[in-house]
Z-matrix of the N, CA and C atoms (Angstrom, degrees):
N
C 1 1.445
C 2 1.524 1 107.36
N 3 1.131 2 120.38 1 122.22
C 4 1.756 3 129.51 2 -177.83
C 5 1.658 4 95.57 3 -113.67
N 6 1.897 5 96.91 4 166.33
C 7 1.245 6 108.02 5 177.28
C 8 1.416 7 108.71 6 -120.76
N 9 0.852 8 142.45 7 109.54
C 10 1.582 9 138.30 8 -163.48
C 11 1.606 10 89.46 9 -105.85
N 12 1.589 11 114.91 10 110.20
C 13 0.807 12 122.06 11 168.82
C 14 2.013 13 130.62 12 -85.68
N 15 1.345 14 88.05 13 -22.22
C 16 1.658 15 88.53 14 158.68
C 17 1.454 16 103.52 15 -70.07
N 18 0.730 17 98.67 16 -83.64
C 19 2.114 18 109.74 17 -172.54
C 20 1.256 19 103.00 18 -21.72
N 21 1.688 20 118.07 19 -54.64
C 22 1.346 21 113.33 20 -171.10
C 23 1.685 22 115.35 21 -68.77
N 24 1.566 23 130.54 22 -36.23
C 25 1.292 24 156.67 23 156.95
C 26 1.349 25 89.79 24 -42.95
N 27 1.191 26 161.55 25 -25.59
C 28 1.653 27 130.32 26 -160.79
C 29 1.451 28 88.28 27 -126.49
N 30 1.101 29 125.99 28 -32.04
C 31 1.824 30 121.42 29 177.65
C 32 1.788 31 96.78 30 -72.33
N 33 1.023 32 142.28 31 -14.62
C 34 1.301 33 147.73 32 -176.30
C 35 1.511 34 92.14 33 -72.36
N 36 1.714 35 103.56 34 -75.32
C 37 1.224 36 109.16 35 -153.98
C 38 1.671 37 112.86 36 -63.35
N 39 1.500 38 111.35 37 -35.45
C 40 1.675 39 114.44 38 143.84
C 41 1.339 40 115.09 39 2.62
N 42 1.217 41 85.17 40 -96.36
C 43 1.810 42 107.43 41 -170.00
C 44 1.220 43 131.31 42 -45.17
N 45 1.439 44 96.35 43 -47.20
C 46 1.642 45 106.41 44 154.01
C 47 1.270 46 139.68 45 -89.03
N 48 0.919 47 120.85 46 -3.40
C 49 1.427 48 115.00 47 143.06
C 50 1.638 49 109.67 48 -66.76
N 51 1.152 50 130.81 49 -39.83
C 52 1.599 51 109.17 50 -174.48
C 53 1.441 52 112.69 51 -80.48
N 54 1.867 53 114.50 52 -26.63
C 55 1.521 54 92.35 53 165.84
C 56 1.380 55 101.99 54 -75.78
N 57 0.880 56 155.44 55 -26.90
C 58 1.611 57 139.57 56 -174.17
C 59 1.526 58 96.60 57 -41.83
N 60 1.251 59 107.96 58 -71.77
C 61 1.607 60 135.56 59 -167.23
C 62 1.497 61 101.18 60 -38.01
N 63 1.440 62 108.18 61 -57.67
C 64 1.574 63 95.87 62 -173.62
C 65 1.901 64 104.24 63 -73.52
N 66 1.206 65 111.37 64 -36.62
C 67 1.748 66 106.09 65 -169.27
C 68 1.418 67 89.67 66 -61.62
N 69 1.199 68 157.44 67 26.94
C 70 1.538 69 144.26 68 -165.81
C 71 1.498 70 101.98 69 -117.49
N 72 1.701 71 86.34 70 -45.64
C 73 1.849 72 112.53 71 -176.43
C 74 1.478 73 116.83 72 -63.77
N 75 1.399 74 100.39 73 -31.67
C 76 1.555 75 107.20 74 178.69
C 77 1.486 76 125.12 75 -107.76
N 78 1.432 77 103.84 76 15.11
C 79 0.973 78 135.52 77 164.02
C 80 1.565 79 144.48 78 77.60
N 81 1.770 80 99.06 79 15.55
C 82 1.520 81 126.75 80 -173.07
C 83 1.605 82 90.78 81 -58.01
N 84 1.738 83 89.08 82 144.01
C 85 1.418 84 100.55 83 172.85
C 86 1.964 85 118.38 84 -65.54
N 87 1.761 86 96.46 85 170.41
C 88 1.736 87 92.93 86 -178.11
C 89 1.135 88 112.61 87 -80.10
N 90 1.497 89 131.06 88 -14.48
C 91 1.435 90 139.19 89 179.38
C 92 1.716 91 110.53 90 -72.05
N 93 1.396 92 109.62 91 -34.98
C 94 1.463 93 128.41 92 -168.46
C 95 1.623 94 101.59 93 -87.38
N 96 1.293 95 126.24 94 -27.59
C 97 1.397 96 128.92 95 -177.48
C 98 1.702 97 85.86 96 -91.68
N 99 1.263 98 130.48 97 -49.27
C 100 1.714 99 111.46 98 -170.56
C 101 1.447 100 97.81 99 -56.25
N 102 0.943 101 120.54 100 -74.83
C 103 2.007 102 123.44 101 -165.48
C 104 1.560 103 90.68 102 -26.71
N 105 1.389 104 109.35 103 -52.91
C 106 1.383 105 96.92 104 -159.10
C 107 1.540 106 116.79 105 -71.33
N 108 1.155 107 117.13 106 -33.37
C 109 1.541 108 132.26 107 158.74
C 110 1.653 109 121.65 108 -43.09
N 111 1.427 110 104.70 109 -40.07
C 112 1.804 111 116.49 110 177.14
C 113 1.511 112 102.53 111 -74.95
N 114 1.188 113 108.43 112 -66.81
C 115 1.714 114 113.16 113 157.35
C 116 1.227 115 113.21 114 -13.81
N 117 1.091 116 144.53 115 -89.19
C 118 1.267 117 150.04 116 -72.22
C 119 1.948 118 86.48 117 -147.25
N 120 1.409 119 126.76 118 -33.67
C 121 0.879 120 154.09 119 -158.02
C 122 2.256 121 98.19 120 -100.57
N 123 1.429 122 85.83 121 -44.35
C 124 2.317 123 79.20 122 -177.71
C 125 1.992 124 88.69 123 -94.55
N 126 1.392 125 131.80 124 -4.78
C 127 1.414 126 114.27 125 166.69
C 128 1.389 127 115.27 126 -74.86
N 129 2.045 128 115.56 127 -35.24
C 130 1.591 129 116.27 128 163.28
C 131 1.584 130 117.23 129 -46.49
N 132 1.485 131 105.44 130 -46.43
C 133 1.853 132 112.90 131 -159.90
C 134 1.429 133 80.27 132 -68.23
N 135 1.521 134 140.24 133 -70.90
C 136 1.304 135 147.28 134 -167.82
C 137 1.856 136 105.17 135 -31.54
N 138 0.762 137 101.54 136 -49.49
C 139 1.696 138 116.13 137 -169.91
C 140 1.570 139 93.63 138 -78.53
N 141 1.103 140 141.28 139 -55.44
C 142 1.507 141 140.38 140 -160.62
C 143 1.678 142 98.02 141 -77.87
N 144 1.835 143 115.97 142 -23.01
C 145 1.817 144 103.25 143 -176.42
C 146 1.899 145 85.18 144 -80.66
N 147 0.947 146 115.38 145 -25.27
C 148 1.974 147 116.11 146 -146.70
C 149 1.552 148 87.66 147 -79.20
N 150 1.551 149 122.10 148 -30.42
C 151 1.226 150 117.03 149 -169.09
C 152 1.576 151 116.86 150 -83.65
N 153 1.922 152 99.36 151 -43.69
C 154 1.584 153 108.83 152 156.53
C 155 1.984 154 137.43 153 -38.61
N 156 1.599 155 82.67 154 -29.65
C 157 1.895 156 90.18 155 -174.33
C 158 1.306 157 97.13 156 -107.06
N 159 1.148 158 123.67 157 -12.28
C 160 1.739 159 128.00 158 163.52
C 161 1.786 160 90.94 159 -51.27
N 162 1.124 161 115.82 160 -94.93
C 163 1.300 162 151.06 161 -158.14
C 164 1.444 163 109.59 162 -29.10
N 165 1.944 164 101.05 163 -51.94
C 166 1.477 165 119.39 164 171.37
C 167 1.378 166 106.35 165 -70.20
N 168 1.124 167 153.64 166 -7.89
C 169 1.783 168 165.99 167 -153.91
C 170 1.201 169 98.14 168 -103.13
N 171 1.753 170 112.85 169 -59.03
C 172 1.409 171 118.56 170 -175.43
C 173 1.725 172 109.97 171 -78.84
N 174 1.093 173 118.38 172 -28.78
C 175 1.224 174 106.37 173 162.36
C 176 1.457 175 133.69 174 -45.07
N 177 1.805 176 103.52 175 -42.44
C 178 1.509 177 101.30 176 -165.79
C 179 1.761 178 92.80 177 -98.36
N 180 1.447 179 121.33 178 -9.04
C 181 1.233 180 120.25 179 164.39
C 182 2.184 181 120.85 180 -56.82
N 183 1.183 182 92.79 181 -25.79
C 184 1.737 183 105.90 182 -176.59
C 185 1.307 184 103.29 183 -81.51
């Protein structure tokens, strides 16, 4: 299992840009879309270290 952090970084930014796009439409404030953006943004970094020490685990597991 690998972490492709480009690949994974541009499907991120994907996604959020279209929820941005729609929370804009429905009219959530810009302060309420940043939190959610900072958020949403240290659960990726969180997930990309959890996936890194996965990876290194299984290494010294082989």
């Amino acid at each position: 299992m690998s972490f492709n952090y480009g690949r994974e970084e541009k499907k991120w930014r994907l996604w959020k840009e279209a929820e941005e796009k729609q929370l804009r439409s429905l009219g959530v404030s810009e302060d309420t879309i940043a939190k959610l953006h900072t958020h949403d943004w240290a659960v990726f970094n969180s997930d990309r270290r959890y996936y890194r020490r996965l990876q290194d685990a299984g290494t010294y597991l082989e």
